[in-house]
N, C-alpha and C positions, 0 to 999 in steps of 0.2 A: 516424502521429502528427503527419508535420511537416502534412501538412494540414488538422489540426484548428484549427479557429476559437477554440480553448479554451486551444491552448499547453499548459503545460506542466503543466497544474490539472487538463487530464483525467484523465493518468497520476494524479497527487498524489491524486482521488478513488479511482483505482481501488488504490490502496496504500494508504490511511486505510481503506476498508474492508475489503480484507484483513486488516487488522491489529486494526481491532476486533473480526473472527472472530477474531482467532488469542486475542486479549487475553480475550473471553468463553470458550471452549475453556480457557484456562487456570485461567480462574476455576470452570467447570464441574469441574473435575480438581481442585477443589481439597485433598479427601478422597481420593484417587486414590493407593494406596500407588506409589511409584517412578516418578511421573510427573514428567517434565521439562517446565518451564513455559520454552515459545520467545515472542522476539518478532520484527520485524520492524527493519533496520537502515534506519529510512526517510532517513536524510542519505545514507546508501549509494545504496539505491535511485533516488533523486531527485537523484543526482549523474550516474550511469549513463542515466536517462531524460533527463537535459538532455542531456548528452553528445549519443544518440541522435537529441535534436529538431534539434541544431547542424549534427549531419552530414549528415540527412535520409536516412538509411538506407533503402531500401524493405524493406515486409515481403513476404516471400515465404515459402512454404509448399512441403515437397515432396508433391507428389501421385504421384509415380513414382520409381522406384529410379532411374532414370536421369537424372533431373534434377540438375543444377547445382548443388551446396548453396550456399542462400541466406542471407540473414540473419535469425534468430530470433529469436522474440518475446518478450524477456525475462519471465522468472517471478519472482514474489516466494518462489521456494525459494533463489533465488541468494542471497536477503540475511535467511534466518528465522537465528537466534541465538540459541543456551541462556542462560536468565536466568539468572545466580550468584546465589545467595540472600545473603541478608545473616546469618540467622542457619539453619542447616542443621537439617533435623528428621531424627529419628530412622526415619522411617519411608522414606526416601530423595525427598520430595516437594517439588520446590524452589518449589512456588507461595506466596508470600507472598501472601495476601488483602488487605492495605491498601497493599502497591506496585501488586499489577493492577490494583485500585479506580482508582485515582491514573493511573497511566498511561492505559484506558480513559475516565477522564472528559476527561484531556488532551485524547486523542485524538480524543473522539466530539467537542469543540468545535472540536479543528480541522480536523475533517469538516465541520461547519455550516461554518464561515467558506469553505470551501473552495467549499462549496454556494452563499452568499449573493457570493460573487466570480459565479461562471457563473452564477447566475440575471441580475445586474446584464448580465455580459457580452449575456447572451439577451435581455433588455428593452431595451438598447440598439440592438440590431441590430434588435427588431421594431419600434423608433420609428425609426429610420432607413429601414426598409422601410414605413414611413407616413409617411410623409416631414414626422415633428414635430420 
């Protein structure tokens, strides 16, 4: 990651769409007796992933029982989080349909904006590499 030309918006895309999976899935489940509606802790997450760009960790992978344990490639299971519902149904299903709405449209905008950041970054570096 610390070599990415993107910083730290890469990570940020690849956790905004995580999260709007998990946010659809929940909304999918919304009739789903005894379902637990999770989200994702993205200040968590994106607190961890800065961390990470600071220290410039390398990623490494073990391919053999004998190697070295290296360091690993954070998951967005480290930071998924049971919604508390605000008002509890009967059937044990904590998906609120007008918080997931709300939280997913948050989020799918600050997916675009995330988007319209790297695209700029991208157009800049190809007028730089034409030398405008």
């Amino acid at each position: 990651m610390a070599d990415s030309i993107f910083g730290i918006h890469e990570r940020a895309l690849q956790i905004r769409t995580m999260r709007g999976e998990l946010l659809a899935n929940n909304l999918a489940n919304a009739d789903t007796p005894n379902f637990k509606a999770r989200d994702i802790d993205f200040r968590k997450a994106m607190t961890q992933a800065s961390e990470e760009l600071s220290t410039s960790k390398p990623d490494m992978v073990r391919t053999n029982a004998r190697h070295i344990e290296g360091f690993a490639e954070t998951t967005t299971e480290d930071f998924l989080k049971y919604r508390m519902p605000t008002q509890p149904s009967l059937d044990g299903n904590t998906v609120e349909t007008h918080v997931e709405k709300a939280q997913f449209m948050e989020n799918a905008m600050q997916h675009q904006a995330t988007l319209e950041f790297i695209n700029s970054k991208i157009t800049g570096i190809r007028g730089a590499l034409r030398g405008e």
